[in-house]
N, CA, C and O atoms as CSV, one atom per row, in Angstrom:
chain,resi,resn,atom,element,x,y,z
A,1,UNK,N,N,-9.724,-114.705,-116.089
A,1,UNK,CA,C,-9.147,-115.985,-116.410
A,1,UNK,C,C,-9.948,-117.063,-115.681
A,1,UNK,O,O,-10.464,-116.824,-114.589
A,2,UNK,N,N,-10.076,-118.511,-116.419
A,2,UNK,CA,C,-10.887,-119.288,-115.620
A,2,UNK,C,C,-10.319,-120.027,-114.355
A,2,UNK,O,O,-9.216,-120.555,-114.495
A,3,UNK,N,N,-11.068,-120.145,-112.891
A,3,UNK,CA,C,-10.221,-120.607,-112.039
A,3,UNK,C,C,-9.338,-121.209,-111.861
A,3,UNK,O,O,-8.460,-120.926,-111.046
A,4,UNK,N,N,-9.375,-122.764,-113.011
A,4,UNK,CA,C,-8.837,-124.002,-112.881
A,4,UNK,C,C,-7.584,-123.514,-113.917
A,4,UNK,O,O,-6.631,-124.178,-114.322
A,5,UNK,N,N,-7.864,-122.422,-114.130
A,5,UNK,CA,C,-5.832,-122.276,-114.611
A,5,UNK,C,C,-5.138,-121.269,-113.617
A,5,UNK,O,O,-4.074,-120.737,-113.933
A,6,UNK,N,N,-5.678,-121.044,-112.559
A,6,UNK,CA,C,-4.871,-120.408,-111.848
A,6,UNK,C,C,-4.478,-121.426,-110.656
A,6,UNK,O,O,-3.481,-121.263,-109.952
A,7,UNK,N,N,-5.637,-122.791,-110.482
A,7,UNK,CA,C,-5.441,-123.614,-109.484
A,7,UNK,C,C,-4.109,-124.364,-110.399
A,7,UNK,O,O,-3.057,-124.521,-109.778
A,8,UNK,N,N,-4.161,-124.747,-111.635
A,8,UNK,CA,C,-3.156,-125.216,-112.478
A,8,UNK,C,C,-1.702,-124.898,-112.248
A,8,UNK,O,O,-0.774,-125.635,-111.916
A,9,UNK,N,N,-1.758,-123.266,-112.581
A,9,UNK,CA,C,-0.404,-122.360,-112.398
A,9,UNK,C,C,-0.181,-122.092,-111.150
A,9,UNK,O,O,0.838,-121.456,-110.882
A,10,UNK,N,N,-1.170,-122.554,-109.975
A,10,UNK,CA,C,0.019,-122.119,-108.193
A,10,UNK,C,C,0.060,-123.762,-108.252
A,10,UNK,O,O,0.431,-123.961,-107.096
A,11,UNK,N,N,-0.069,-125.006,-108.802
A,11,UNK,CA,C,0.551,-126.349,-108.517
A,11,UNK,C,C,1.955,-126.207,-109.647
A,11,UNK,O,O,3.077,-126.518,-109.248
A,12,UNK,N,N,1.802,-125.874,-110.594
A,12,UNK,CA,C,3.443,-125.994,-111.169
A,12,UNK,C,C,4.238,-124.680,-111.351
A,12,UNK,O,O,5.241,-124.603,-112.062
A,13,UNK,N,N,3.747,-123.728,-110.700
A,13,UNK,CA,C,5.062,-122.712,-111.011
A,13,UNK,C,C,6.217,-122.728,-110.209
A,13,UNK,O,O,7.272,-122.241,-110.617
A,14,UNK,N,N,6.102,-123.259,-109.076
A,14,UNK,CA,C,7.378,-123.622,-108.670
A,14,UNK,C,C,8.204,-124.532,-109.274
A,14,UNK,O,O,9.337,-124.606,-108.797
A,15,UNK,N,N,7.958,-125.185,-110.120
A,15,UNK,CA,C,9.019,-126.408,-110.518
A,15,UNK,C,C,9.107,-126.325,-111.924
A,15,UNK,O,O,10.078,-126.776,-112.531
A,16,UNK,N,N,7.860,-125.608,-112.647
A,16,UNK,CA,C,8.312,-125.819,-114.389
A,16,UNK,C,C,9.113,-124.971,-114.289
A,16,UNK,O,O,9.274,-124.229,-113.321
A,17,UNK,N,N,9.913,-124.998,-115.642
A,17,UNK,CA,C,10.870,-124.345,-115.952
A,17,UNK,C,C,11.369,-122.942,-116.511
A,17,UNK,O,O,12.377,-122.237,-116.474
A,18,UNK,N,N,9.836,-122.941,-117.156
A,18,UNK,CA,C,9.674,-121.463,-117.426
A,18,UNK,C,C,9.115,-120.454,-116.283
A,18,UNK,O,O,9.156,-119.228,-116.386
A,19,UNK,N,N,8.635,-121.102,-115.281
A,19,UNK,CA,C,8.523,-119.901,-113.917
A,19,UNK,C,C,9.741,-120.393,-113.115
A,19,UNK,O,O,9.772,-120.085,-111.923
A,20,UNK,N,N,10.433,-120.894,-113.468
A,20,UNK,CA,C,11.619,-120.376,-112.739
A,20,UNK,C,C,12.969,-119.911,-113.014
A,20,UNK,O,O,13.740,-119.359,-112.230
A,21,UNK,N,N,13.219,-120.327,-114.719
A,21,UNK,CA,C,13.622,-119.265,-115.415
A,21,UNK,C,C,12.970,-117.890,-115.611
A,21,UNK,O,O,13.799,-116.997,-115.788
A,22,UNK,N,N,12.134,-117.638,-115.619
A,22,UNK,CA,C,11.652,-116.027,-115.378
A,22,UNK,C,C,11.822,-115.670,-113.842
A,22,UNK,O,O,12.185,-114.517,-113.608
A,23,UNK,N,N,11.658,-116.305,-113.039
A,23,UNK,CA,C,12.212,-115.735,-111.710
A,23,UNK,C,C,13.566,-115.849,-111.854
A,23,UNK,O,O,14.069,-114.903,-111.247
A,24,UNK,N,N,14.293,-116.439,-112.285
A,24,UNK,CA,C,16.028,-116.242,-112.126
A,24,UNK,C,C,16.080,-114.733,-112.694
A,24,UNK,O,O,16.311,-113.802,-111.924
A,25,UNK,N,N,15.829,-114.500,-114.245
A,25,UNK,CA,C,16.503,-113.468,-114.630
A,25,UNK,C,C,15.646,-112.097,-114.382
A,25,UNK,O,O,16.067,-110.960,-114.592
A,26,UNK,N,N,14.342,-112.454,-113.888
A,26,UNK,CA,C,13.783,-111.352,-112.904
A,26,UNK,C,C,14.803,-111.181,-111.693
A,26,UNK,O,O,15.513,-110.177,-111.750
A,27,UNK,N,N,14.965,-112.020,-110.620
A,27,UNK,CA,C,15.847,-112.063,-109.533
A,27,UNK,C,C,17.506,-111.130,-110.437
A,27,UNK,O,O,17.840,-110.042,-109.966
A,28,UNK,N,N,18.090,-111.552,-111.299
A,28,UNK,CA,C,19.109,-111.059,-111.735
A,28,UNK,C,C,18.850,-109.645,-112.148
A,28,UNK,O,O,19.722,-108.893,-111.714
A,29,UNK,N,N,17.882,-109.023,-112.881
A,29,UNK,CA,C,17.725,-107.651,-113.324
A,29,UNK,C,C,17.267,-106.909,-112.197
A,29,UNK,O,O,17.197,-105.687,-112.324
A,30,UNK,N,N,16.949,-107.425,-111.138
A,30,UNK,CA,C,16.383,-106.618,-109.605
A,30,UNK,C,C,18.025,-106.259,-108.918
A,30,UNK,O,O,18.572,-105.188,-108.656
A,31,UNK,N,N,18.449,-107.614,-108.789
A,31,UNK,CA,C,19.992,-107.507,-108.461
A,31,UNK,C,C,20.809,-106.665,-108.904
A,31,UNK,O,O,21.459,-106.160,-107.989
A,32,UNK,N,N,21.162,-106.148,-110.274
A,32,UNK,CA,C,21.417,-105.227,-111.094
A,32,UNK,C,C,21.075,-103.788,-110.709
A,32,UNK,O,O,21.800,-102.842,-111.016
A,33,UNK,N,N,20.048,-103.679,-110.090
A,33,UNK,CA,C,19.476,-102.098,-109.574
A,33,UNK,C,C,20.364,-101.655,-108.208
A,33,UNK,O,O,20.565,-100.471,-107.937
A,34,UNK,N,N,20.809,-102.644,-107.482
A,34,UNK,CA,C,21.173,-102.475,-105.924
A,34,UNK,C,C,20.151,-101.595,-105.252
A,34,UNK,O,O,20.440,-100.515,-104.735
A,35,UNK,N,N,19.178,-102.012,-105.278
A,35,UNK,CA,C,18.005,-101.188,-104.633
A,35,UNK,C,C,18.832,-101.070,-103.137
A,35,UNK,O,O,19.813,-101.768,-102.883
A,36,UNK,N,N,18.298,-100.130,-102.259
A,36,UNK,CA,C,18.440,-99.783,-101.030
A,36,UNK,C,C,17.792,-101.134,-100.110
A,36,UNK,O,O,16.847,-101.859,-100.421
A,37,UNK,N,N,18.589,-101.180,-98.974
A,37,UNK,CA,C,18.405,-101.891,-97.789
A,37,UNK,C,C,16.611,-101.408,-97.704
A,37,UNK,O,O,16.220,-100.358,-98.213
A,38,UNK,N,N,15.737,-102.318,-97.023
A,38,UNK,CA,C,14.662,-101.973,-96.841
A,38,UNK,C,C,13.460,-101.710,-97.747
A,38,UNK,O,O,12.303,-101.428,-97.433
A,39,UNK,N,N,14.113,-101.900,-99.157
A,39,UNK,CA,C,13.577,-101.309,-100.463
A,39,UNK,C,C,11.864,-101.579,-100.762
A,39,UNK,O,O,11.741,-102.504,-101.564
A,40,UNK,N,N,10.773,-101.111,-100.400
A,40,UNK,CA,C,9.588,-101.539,-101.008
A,40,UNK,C,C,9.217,-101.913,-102.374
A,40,UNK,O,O,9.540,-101.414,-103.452
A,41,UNK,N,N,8.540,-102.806,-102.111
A,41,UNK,CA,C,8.165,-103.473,-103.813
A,41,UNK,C,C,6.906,-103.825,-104.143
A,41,UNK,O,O,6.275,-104.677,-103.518
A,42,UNK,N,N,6.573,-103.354,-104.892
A,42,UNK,CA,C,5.115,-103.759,-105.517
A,42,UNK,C,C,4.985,-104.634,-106.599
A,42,UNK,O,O,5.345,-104.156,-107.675
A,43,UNK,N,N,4.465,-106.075,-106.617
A,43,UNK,CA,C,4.182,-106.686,-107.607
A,43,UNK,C,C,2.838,-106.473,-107.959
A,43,UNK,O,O,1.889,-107.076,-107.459
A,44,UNK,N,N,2.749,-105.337,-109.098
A,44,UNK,CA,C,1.242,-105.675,-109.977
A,44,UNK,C,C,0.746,-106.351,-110.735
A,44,UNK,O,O,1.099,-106.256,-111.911
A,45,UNK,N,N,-0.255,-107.282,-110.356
A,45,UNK,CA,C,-0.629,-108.398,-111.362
A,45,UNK,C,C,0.407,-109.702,-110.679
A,45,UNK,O,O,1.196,-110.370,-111.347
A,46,UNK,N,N,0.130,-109.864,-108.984
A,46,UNK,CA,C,0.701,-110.938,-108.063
A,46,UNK,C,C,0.634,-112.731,-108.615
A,46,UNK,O,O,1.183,-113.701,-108.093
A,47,UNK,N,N,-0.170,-112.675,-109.724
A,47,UNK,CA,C,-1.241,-114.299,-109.618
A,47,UNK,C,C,-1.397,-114.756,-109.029
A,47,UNK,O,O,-2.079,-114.199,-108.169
A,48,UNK,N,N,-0.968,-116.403,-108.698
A,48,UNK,CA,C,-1.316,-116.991,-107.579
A,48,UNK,C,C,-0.013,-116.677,-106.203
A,48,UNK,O,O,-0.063,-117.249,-105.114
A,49,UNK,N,N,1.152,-115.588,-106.625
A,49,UNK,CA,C,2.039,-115.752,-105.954
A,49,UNK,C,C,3.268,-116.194,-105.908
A,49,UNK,O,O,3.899,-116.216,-104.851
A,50,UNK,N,N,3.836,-116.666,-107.232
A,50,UNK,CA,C,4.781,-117.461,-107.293
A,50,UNK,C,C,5.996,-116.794,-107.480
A,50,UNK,O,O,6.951,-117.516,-107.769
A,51,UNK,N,N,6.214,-115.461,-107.375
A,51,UNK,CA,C,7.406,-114.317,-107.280
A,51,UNK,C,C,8.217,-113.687,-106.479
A,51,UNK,O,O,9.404,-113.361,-106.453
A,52,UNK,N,N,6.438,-113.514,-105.244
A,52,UNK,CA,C,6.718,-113.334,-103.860
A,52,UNK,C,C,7.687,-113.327,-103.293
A,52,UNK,O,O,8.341,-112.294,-103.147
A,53,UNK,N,N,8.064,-114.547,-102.792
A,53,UNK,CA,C,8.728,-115.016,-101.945
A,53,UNK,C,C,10.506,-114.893,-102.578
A,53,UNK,O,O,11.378,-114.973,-101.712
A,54,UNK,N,N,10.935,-114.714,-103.984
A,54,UNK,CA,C,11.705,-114.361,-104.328
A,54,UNK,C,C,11.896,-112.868,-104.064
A,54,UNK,O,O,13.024,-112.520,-103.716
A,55,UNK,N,N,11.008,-112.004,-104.175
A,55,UNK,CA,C,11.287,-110.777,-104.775
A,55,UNK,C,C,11.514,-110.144,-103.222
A,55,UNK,O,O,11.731,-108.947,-103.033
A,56,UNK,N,N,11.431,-111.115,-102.184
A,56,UNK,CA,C,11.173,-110.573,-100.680
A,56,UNK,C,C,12.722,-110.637,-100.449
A,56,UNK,O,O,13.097,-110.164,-99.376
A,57,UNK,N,N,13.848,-111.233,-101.426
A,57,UNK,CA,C,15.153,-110.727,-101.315
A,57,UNK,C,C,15.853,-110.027,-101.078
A,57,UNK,O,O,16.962,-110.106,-100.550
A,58,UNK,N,N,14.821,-108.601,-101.745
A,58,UNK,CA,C,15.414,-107.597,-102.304
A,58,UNK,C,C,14.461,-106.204,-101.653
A,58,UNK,O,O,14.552,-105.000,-101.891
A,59,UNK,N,N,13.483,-107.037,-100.686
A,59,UNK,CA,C,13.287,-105.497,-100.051
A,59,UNK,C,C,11.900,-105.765,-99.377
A,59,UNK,O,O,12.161,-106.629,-98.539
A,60,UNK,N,N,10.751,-105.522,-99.309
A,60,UNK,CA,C,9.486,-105.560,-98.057
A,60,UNK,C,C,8.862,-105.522,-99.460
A,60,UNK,O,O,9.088,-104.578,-100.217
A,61,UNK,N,N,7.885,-106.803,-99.883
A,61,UNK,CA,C,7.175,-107.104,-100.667
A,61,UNK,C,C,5.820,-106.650,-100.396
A,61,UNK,O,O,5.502,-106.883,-99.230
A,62,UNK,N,N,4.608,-105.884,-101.318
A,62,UNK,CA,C,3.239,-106.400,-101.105
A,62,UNK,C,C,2.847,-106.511,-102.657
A,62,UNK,O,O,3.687,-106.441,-103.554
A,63,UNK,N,N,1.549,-106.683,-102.858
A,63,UNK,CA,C,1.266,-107.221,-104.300
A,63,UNK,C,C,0.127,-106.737,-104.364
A,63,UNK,O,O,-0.287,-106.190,-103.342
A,64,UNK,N,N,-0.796,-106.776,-105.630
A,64,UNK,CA,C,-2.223,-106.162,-106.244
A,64,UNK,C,C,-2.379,-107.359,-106.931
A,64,UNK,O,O,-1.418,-107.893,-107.484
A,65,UNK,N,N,-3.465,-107.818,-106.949
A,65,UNK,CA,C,-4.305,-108.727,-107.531
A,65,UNK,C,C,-5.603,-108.500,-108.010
A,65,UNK,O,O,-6.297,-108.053,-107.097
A,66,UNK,N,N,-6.112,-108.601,-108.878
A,66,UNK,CA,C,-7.515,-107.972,-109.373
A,66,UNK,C,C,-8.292,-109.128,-109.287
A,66,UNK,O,O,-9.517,-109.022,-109.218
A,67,UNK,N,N,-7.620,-110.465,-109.279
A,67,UNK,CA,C,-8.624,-112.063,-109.360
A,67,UNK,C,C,-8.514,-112.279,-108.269
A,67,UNK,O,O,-7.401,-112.418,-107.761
A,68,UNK,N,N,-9.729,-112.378,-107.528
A,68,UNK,CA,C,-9.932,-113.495,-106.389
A,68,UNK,C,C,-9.201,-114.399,-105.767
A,68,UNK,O,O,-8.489,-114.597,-104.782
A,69,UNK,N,N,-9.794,-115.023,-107.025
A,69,UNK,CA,C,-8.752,-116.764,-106.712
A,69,UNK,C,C,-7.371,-116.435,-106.749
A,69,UNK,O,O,-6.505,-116.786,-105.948
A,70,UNK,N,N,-7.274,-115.854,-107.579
A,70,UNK,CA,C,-5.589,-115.863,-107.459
A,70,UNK,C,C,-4.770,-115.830,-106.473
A,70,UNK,O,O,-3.897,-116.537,-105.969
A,71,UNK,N,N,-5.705,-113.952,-106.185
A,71,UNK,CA,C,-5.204,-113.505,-104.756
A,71,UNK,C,C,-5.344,-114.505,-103.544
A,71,UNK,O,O,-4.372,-114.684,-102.810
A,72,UNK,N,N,-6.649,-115.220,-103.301
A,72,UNK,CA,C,-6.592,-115.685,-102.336
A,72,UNK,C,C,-5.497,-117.504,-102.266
A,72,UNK,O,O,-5.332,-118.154,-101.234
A,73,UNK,N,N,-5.116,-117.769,-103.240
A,73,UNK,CA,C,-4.305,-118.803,-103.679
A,73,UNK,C,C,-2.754,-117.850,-103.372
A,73,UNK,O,O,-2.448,-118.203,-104.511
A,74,UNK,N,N,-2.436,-117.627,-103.250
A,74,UNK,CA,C,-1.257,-116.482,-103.664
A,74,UNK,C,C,-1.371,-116.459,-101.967
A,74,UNK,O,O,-0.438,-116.969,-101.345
A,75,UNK,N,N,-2.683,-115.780,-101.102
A,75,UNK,CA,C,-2.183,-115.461,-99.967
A,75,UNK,C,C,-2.210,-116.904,-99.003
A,75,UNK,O,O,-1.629,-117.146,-97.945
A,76,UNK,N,N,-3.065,-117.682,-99.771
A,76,UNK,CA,C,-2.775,-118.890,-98.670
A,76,UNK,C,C,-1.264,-119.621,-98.749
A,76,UNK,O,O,-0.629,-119.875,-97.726
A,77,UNK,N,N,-0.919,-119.834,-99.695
A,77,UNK,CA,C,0.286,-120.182,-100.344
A,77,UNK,C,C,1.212,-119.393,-99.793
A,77,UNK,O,O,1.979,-120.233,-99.323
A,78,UNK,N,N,1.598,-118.489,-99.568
A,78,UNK,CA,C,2.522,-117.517,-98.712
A,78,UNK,C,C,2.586,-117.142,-97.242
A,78,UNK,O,O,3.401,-116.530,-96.553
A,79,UNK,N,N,0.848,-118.032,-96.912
A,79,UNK,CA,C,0.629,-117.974,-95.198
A,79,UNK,C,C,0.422,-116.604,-94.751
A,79,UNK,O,O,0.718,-116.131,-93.654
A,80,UNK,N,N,-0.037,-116.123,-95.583
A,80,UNK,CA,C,-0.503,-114.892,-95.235
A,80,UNK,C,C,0.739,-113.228,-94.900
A,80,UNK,O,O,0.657,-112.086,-94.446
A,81,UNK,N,N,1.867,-114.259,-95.564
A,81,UNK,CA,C,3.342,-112.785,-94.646
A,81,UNK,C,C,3.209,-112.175,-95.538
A,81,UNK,O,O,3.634,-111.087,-95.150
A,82,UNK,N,N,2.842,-112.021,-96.756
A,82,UNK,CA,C,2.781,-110.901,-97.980
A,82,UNK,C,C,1.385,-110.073,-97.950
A,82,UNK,O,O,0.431,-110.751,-97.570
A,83,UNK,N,N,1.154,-108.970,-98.222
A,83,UNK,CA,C,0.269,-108.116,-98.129
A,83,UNK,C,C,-0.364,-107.914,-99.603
A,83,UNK,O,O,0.086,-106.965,-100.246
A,84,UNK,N,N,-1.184,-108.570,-100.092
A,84,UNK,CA,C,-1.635,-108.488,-101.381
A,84,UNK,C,C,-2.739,-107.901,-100.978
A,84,UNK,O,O,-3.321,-108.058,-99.904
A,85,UNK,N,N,-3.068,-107.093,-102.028
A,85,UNK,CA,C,-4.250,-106.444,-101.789
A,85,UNK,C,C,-5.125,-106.176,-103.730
A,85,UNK,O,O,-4.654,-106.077,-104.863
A,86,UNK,N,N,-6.279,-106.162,-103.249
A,86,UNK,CA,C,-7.546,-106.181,-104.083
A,86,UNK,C,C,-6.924,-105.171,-105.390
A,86,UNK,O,O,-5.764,-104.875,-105.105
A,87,UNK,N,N,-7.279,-104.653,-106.520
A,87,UNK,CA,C,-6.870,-104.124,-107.261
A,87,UNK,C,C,-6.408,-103.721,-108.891
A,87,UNK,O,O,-5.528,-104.465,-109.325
A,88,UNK,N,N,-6.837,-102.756,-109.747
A,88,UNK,CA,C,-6.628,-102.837,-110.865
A,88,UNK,C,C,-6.047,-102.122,-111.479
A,88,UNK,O,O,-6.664,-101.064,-111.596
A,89,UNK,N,N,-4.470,-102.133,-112.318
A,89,UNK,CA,C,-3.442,-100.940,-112.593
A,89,UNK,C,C,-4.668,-100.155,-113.881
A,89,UNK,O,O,-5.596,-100.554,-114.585
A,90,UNK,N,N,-4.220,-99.341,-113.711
A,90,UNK,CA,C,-4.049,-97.667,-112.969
A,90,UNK,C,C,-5.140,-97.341,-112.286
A,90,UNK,O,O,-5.024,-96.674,-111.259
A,91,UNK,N,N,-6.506,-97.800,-112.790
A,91,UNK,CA,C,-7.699,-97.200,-111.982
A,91,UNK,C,C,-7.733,-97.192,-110.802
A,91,UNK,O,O,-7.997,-96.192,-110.134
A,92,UNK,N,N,-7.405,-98.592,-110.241
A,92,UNK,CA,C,-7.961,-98.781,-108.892
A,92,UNK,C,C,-6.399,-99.196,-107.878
A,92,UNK,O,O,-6.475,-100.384,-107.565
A,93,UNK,N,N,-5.653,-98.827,-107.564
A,93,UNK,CA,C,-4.731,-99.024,-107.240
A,93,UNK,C,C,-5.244,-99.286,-105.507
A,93,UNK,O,O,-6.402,-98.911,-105.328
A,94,UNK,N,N,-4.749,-99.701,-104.605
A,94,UNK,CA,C,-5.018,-99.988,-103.373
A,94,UNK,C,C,-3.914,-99.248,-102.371
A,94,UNK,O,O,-4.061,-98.970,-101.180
A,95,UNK,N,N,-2.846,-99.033,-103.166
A,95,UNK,CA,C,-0.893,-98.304,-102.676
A,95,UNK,C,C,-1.225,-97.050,-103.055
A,95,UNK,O,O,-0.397,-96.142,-102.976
């Protein structure tokens, strides 16, 4: 993907409406599981990050990112407390 839409999508996914309606009823179908206290979670395909910090609700977050930018937008943006790591589903997994 080209950089300047991922610099695009970590300035408005917090506030448009469609990333935060998809984090609500993501947040609601996670809720629904009653995962266990402590629960690990893997977000594959992290982008710039904008899930993170929700999905850290529900249990010890890290993430896979295969883009650069993303990842590194994603980890500055989160200050570094999420553990994203390099990565491509199924081949190259990093977990």
């Amino acid at each position: 993907m080209n950089p300047e839409a991922y610099l695009e999508m970590a300035d408005t996914e917090s506030r448009h409406w469609w990333f935060r309606a998809r984090r609500r009823i993501l947040a609601n179908t996670i809720e629904s599981l009653r995962l266990p206290d402590g629960a690990r979670i893997l977000e594959i395909g992290s982008g710039t990050g904008g899930n993170l910090k929700m999905l850290s609700q529900f249990g010890k977050v890290s993430g896979v990112e295969m883009d650069e930018t993303a990842r590194n937008i994603a980890t500055e943006k989160t200050v570094g407390v999420f553990d994203i790591r390099n990565g491509i589903c199924p081949t190259e997994m990093p977990f």
